[in-house]
C-alpha positions in Angstrom: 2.7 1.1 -1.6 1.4 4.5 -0.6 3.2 5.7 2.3 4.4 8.4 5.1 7.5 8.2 6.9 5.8 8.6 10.0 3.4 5.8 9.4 3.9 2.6 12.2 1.7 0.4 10.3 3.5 0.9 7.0 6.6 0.2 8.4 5.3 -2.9 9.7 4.0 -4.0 6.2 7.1 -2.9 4.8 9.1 -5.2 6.9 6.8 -8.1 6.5 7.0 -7.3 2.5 10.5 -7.1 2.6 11.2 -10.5 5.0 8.8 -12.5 2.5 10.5 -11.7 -0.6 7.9 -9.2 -2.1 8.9 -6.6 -3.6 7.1 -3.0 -3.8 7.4 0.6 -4.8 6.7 3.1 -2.1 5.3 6.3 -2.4 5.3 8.9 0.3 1.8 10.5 -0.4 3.0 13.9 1.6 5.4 14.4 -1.4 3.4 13.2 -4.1 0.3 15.5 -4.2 -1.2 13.3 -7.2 -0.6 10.2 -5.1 -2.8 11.6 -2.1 -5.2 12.6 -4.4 -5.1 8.8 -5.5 -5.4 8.0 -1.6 -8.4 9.8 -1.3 -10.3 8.6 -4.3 -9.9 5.1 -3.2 -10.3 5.6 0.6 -13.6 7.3 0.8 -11.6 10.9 0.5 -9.4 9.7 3.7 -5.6 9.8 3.0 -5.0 5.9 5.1 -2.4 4.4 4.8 -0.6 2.1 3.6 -2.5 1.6 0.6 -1.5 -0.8 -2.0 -2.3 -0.5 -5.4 -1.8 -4.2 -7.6 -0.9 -4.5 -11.2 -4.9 -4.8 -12.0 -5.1 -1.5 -10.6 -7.1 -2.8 -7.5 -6.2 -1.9 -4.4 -6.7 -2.9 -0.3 -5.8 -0.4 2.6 -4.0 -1.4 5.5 -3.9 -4.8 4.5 -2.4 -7.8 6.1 0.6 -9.6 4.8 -2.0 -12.6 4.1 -3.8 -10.6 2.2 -1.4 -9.4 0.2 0.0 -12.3 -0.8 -3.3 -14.3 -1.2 -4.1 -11.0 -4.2 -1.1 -11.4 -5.1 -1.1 -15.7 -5.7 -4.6 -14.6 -7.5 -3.2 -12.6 -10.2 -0.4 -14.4 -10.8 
């Protein structure tokens, strides 16, 4: 999960992530230059997050927890 520490709606994932088992990296992208750059290429040149990026290499920004477990059930 691409990240700030200031970001609401990432701690929100986070916690959901975290209550339903799943288990992430996180990545603050204002201490990671190459990970904002990443940000931005996927986002249209914005830096939103939370972004996830999957195992496939996909991604989905500000996603729901639904979401992210109904990518998740479709690459397992």
């Amino acid at each position: 999960m691409y990240s700030t520490t200031w970001c609401g709606y990432c701690r929100r994932l986070e916690r959901q992530l975290e209550e339903s088992g799943i288990s992430y990296a996180k990545i603050d992208i204002e201490q990671d230059e190459a990970a904002a750059e990443f940000v931005g290429s996927v986002n249209n040149g914005n830096h939103v997050v939370p972004t996830l990026k999957f195992a496939d290499g996909s991604t989905a920004t500000n996603p729901s927890l639904a979401a992210v477990k109904e990518r998740l059930a479709a690459l397992a």
